[in-house]
C-alpha positions, 0 to 999 in steps of 0.5 A: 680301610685303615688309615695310613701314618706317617713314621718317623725315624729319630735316633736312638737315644744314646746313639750317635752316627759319627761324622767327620764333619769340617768347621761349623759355616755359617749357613750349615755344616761341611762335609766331604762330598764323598760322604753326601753323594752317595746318599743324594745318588740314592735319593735320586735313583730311589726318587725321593720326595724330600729331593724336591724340598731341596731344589733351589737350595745354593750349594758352595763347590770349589773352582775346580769341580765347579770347572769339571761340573760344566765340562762334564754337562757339555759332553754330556749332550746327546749327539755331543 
């Protein structure tokens, strides 16, 4: 049987993938969120381990969204 590896995907050298990156916070990077959720989307549909690595991160969201968030879980629910 033969063994399995592990691949790796790192960037070419020389290549770089823009970004359209805010300033640097001091706990990470901001980004847009247009530009996050379709990628966690994906990994969510595609259920990725690296997901799971992840789960009790804190993430920052404005008031507004935070407020659409919960309004969005509450009609949400079955029989709601």
């Amino acid at each position: 049987m033969a063994m399995r590896r592990l691949r790796l995907y790192t960037e070419p050298e020389g290549e770089s993938v823009a970004c359209a990156t805010l300033p640097l916070a001091p706990t990470g990077v901001r980004v847009p969120l247009g530009e996050v959720l379709p990628l966690l989307a994906d990994a969510v549909t595609s259920d990725r381990t690296w997901l799971k690595d992840f789960a009790d991160e804190e993430i920052a969201v404005s008031a507004d969204l935070y407020d659409v968030l919960q309004a969005y879980r509450h009609f949400r629910r079955p029989g709601a």
